[in-house]
C-alpha positions in Angstrom: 101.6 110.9 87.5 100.0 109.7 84.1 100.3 106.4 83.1 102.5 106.1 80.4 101.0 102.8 78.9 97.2 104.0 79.5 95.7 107.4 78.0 93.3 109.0 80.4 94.7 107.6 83.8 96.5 109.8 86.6 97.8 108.6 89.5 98.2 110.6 93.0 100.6 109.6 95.5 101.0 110.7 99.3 104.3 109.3 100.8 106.1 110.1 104.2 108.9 112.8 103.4 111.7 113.4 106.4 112.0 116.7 106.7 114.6 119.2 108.6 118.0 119.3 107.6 118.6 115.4 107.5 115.4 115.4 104.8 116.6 118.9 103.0 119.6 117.2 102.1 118.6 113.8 101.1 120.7 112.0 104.3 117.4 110.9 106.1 115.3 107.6 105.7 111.6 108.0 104.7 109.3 105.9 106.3 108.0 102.7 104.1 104.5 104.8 103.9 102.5 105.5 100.9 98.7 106.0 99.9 97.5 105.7 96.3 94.6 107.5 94.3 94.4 106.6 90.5 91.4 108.1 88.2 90.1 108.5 85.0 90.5 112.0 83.8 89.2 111.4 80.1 89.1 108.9 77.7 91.0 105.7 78.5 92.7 104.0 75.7 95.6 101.7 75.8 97.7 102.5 72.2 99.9 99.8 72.7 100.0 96.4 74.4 100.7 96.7 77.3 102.1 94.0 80.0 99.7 92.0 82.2 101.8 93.1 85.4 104.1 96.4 84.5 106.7 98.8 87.0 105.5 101.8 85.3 107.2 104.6 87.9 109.9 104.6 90.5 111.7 107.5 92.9 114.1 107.2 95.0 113.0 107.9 98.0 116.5 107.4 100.0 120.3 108.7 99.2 121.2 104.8 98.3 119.0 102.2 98.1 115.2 102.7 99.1 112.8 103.0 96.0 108.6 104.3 95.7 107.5 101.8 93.3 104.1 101.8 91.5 102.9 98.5 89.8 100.1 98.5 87.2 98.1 95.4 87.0 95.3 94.5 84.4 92.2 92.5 85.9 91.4 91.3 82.4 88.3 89.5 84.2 86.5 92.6 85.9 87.9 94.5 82.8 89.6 96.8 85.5 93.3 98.5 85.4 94.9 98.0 89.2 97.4 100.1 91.2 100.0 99.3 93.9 102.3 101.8 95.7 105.4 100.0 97.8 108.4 100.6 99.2 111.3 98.1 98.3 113.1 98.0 101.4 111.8 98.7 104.7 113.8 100.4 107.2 111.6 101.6 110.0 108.3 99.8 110.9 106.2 98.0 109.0 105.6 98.7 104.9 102.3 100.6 104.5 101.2 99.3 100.9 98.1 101.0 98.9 96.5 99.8 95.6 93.5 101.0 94.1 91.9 100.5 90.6 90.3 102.1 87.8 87.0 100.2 85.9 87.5 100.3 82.4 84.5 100.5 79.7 83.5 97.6 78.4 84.1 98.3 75.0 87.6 99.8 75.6 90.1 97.0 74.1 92.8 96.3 77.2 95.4 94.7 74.8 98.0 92.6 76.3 101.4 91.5 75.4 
């Protein structure tokens, strides 16, 4: 997934799917399991302010009320862009977070609103 606040940023996501029939038709619970690889895949620039902490994707990953959630965060300090993959509600197990980040240039402005 791009990120729609940062040009040059992709984001790949592994997640537990159900499958069978149960999974085929949506009626099955995925596990609370995600991993998360962002990169740089060209330039990075940020076009418009962006939030210091920002929800920029969410699927549903159940028929009613389990969410995939991925959370930006900007390490203004490091001068670094940071990304967390969760699970909102937790039905079997434990929730398997990931985060992982993406150095930004210097000299790239990481405007904040």
């Amino acid at each position: 997934y791009d990120d729609p606040g940062v040009q040059g940023v992709t984001c790949y996501i592994s997640r537990a799917k159900t499958g069978g029939v149960k999974g085929a038709l949506g009626l099955a619970e995925d596990k609370s399991e995600a991993s998360i690889a962002c990169r740089q895949v060209g330039p990075i620039s940020v076009p418009k302010p962006i939030k210091a902490q920002e929800e920029i994707f969410s699927e549903r990953t159940s028929l009613i009320f389990k969410r995939l959630r991925i959370v930006r965060m900007v390490d203004a300090k490091r001068h670094a862009l940071v990304y967390l993959t969760y699970s909102d509600r937790v039905i079997e197990g434990s929730p398997q977070n990931s985060v992982t980040a993406v150095p930004v240039d210097a000299a790239t402005p990481l405007p904040l609103r």
